[in-house]
C-alpha positions as CSV (number, residue, x, y, z in Angstrom):
1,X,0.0,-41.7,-54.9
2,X,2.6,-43.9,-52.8
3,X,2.3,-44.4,-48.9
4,X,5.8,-44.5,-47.5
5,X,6.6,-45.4,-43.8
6,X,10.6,-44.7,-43.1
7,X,12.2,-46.1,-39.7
8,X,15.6,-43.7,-40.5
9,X,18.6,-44.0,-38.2
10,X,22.2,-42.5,-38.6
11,X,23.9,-45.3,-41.0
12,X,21.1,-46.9,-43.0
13,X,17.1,-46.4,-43.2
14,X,14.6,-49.2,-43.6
15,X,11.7,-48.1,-46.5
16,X,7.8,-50.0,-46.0
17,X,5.7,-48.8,-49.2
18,X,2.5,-49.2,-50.7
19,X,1.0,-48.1,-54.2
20,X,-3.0,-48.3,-53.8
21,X,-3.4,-48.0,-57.6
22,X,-1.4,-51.0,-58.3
23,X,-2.1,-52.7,-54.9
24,X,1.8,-53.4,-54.5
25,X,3.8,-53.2,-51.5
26,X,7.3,-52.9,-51.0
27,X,10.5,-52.8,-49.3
28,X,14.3,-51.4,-49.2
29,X,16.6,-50.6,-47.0
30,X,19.0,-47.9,-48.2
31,X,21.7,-46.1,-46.7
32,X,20.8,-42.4,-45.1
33,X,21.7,-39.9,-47.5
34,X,19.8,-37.6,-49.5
35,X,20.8,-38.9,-53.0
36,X,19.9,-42.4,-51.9
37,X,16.4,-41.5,-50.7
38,X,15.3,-39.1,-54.1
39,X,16.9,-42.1,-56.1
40,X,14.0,-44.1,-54.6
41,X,11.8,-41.8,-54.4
42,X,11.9,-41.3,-58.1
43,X,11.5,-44.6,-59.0
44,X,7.6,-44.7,-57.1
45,X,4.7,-42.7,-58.6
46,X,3.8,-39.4,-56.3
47,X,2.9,-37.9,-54.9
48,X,4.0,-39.0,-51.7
49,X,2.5,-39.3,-48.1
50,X,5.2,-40.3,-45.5
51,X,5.4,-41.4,-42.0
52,X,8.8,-41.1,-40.5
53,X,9.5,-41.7,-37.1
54,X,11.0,-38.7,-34.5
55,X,14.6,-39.4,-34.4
56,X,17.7,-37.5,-34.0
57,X,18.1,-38.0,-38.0
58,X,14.7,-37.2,-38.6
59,X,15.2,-33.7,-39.0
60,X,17.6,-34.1,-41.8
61,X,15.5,-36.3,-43.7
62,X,12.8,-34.4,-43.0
63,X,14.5,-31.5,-44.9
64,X,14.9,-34.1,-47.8
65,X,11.3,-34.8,-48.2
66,X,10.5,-31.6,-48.0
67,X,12.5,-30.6,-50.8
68,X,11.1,-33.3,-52.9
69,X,7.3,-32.5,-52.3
70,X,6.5,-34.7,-49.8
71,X,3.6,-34.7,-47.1
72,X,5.0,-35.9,-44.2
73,X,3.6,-37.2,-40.5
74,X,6.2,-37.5,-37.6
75,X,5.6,-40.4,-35.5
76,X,5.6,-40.1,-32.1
77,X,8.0,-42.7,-30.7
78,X,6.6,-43.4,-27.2
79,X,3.1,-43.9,-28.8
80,X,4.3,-46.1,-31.7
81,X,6.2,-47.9,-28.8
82,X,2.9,-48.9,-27.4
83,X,1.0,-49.7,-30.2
84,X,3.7,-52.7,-31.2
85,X,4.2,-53.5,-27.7
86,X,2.8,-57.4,-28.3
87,X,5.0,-57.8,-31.7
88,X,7.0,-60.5,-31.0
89,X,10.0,-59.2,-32.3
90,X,10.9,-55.6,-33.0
91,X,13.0,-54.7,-35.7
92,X,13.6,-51.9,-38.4
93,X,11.4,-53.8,-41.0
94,X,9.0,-54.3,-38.3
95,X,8.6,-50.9,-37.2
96,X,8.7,-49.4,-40.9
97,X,6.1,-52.1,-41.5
98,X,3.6,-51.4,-38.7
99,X,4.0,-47.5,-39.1
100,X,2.9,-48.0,-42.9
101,X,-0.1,-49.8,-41.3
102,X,-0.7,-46.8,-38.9
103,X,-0.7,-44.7,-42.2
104,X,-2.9,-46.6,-44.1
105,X,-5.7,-47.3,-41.8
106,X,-5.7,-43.3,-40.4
107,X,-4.2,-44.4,-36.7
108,X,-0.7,-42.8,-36.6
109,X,0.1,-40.9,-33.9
110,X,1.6,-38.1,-34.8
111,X,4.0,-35.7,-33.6
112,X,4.3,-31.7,-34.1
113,X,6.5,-31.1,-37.2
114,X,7.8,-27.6,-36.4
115,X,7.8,-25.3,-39.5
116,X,12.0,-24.1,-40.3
117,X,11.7,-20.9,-38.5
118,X,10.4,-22.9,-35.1
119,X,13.6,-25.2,-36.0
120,X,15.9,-22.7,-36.3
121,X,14.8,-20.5,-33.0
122,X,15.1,-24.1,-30.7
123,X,18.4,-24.3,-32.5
124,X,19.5,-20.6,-31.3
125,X,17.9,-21.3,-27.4
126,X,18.9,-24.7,-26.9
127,X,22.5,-24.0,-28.1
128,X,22.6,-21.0,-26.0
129,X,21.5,-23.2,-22.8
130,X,24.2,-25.7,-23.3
131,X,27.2,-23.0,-24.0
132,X,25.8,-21.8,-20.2
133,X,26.1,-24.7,-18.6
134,X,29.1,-25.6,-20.6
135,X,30.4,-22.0,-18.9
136,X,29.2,-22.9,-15.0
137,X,31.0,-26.4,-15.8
138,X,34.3,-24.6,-16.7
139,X,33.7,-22.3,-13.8
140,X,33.1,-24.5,-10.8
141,X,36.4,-26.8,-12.0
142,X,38.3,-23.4,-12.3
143,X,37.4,-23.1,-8.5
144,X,38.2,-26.4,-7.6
145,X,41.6,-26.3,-8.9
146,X,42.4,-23.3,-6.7
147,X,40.8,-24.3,-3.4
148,X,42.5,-27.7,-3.8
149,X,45.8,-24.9,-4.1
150,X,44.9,-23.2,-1.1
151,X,44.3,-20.3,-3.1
152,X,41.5,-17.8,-1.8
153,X,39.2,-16.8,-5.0
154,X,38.0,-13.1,-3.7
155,X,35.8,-12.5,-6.5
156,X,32.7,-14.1,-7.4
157,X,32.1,-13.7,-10.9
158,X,35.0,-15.1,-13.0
159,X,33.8,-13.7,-16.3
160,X,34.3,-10.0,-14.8
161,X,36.8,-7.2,-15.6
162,X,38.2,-7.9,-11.8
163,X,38.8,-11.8,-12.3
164,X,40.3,-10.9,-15.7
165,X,42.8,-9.0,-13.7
166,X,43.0,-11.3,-10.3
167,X,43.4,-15.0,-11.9
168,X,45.7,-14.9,-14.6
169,X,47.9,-13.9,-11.8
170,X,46.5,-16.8,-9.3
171,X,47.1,-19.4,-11.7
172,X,50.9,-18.8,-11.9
173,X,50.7,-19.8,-8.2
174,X,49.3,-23.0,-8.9
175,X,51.7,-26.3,-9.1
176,X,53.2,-27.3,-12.5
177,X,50.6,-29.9,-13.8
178,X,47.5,-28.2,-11.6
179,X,48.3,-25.1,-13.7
180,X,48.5,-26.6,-16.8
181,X,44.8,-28.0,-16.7
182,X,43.6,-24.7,-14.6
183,X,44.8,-22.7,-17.9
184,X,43.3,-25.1,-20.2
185,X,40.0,-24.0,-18.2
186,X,40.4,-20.5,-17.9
187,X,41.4,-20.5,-21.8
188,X,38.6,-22.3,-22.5
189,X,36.3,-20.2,-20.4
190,X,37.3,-17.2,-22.1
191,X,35.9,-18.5,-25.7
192,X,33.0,-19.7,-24.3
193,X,32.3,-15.9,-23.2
194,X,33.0,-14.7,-26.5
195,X,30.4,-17.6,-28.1
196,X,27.9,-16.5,-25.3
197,X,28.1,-12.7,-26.4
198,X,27.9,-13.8,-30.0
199,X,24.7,-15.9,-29.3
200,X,23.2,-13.3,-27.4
201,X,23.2,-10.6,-30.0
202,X,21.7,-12.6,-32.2
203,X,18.9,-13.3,-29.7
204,X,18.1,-9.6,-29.6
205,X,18.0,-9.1,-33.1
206,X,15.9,-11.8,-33.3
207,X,13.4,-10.5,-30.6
208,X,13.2,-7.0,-31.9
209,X,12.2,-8.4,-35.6
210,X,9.4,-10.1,-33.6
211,X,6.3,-8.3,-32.3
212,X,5.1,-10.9,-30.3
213,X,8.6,-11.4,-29.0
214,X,8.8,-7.9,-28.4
215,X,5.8,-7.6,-26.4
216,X,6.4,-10.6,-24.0
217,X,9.6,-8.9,-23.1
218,X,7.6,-6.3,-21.3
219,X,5.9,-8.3,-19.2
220,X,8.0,-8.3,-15.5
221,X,10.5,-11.5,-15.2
222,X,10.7,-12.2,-19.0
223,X,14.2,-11.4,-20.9
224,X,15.2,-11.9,-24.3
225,X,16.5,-15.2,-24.2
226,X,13.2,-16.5,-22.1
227,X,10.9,-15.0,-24.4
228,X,12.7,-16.8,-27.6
229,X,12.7,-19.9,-25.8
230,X,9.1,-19.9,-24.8
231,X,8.0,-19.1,-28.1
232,X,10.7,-22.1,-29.6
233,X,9.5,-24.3,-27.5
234,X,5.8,-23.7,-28.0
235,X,5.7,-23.1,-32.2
236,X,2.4,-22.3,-33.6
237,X,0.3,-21.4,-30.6
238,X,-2.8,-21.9,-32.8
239,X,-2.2,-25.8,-32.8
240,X,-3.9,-25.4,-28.7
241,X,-7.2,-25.0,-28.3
242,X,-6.9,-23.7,-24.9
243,X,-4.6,-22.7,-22.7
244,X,-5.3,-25.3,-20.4
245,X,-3.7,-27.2,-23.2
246,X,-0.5,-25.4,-23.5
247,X,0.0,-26.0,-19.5
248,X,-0.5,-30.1,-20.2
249,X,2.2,-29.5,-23.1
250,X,4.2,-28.0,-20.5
251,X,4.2,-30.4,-18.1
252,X,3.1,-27.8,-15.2
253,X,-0.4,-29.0,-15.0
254,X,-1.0,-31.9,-12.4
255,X,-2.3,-35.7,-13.7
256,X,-5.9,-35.7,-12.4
257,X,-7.9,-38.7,-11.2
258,X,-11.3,-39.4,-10.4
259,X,-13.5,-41.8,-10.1
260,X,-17.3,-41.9,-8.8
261,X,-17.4,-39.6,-6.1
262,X,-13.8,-39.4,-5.8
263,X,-11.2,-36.9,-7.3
264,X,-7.7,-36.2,-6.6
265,X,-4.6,-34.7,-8.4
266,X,-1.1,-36.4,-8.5
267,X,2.6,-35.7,-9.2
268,X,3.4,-33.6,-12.7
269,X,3.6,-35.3,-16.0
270,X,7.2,-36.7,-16.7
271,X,6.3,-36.9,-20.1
272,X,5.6,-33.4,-21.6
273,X,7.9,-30.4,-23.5
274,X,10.5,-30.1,-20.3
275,X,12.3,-27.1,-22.3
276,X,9.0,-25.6,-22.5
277,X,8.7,-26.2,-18.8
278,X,11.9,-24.8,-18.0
279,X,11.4,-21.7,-19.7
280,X,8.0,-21.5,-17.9
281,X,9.5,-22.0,-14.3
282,X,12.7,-19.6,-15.3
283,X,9.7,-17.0,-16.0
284,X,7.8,-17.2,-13.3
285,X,10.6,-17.3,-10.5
286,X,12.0,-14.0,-12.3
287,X,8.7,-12.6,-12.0
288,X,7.9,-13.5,-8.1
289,X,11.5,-11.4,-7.7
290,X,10.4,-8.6,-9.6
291,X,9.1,-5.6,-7.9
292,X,6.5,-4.8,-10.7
293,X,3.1,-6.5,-10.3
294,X,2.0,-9.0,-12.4
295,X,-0.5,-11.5,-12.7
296,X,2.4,-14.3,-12.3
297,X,3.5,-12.2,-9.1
298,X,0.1,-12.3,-8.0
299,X,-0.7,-16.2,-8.7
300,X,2.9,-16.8,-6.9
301,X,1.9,-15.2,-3.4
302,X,-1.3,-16.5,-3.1
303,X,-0.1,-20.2,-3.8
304,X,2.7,-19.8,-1.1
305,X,0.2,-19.1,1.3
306,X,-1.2,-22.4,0.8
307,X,1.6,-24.0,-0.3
308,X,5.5,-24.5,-1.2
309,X,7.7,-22.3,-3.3
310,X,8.1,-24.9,-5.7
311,X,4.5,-25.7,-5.9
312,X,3.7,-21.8,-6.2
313,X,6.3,-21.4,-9.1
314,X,4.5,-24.2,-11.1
315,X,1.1,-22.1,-10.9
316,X,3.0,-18.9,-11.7
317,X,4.3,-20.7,-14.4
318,X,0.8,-21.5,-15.1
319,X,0.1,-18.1,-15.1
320,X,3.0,-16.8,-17.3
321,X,1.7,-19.7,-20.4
322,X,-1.8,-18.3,-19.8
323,X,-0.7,-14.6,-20.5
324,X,1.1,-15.6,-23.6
325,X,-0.9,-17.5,-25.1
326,X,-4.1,-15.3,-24.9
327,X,-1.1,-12.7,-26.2
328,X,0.0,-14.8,-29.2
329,X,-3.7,-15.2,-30.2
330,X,-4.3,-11.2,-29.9
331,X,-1.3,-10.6,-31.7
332,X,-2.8,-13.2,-34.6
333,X,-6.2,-12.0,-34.5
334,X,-6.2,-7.9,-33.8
335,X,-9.3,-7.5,-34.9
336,X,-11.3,-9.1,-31.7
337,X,-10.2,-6.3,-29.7
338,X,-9.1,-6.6,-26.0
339,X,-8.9,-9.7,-24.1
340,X,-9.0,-10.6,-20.6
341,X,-6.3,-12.7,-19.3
342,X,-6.7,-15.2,-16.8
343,X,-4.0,-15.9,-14.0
């Protein structure tokens, strides 16, 4: 067995190792690529427990390792952050050095390493998201361009079969190099559409091949596109105890403070899944709209009476992770018969 700490980046990774059979440590820094790091690997005696840091290349090597047998253990940043806060120095060595340490001496602070179908549904959700606001970008300087004309948009939705027929027409009324650009955008606009349509379908053939996914849909305020995310986001609901767990991990349950006699809650957690929490919040606004009741409906109204909108969309979104994840446990355990969800 070989205990092997990574700190991977984008040209070159710095390798920490130690063999407790032989007592040795060592060290290499290699570049990032996959026939560099099995070369290595092959050279050590498995099999192999690694820690590797969450970075944007971790994923990639993390596909390596798996593909040679290893067990890994993502490193939470932040947390590995604090724990070499009074190095003197900090370093790639360093940090390779004091994760191995971490590893050894059963104090790492791990991460969630989502499984390749969690990967590859963030991959679809995420990219969807940015292709939409890469869209309401295009749109709003698409605008701009003709107000700063003097040109009087009459429709509202540009992606529409009456702004297909309405701007092509506007833009020819635009000044030589202020048209040039505004056709860029509207050309560009156009594809994005077509990518948007594309990713969509997709979506729904993922949804309908998921039962879970399925299901959530039916609840009032939940598409296709928010149920995929919310599942993305969350992974293996089984890894949460609670639900009350699953809010913290979404960052709509308040910090808490208390002590003797005196208790208090504070502002929302800056650091928690805020793609998670956005799905959440996009849920439970969508609901409150809806006309059909719900439990998220319900939890919204009351909290308005006491408080904000913004404050009653955060209990509603409360509400909306509560009713899936008593749903995803169902779904994974039929046999327990009904269950009673809590708003």
């Amino acid at each position: 067995m070989t205990y092997i700490a990574i700190d991977v980046h984008k040209s070159s990774s710095t390798f920490h190792w130690w063999i407790p059979g032989e007592a040795q440590f060592g060290r290499r820094c290699i570049k990032t690529r996959q026939e560099r790091f099995r070369k290595l690997l092959d050279a050590l005696p498995g099999p192999f427990v690694v820690a590797i840091e969450a970075t944007r290349q971790a994923p990639a090597a993390c596909s390596w390792l798996k593909q040679m047998d290893c067990e890994i253990h993502l490193v939470d940043p932040r947390k590995m952050a604090a724990l070499n806060e009074l190095m003197s120095a900090k370093t790639d060595d360093k940090d390779a050095a004091s994760m191995l340490k971490a590893l050894i001496h059963d104090y790492l602070p791990e991460a969630y390493l989502a499984p390749d179908d969690v990967v590859e549904r963030r991959a679809l959700t995420r990219g969807h998201t940015a292709l939409r606001r890469l869209s309401t970008s295009v749109r709003n300087h698409l605008r701009i361009a003709l107000c700063q004309a003097g040109i009087e948009l009459t429709c509202t939705n540009l992606t529409g079969k009456t702004a297909r027929s309405i701007v092509p027409g506007l833009l020819q009324q635009l000044p030589k190099c202020a048209g040039i650009v505004a056709q860029v955008y509207w050309t560009i606009l156009q594809v994005l559409e077509q990518c948007i349509v594309q990713v969509d379908d997709e979506i729904k053939e993922q949804v309908a091949a998921d039962p879970l996914a399925t299901e959530l849909c039916e609840h009032p305020g939940i598409g296709n596109v928010t149920a995929l995310g919310l599942l993305g986001e969350i992974g293996e609901v089984a890894r949460f105890p609670k639900d009350k767990k699953l809010h913290s991990y979404a960052g709509v349950a308040p910090k808490a403070f208390r002590t003797g006699d005196f208790a208090a809650s504070g502002h929302l957690p800056q650091r928690c899944n805020k793609r998670l929490r956005y799905w959440a919040v996009t849920a439970a606004q969508n609901a409150s709209r809806c006309k059909a009741p719900s439990k998220a409906k319900d939890a919204y109204e009351r909290a308005k009476l006491k408080h904000n909108s913004n404050t009653a969309k955060i209990v509603a979104a409360r509400a909306i992770l509560s009713f899936l994840y008593h749903l995803a446990r169902r779904t994974a355990v039929p046999d327990q018969g009904p269950v009673t969800l809590v708003a």
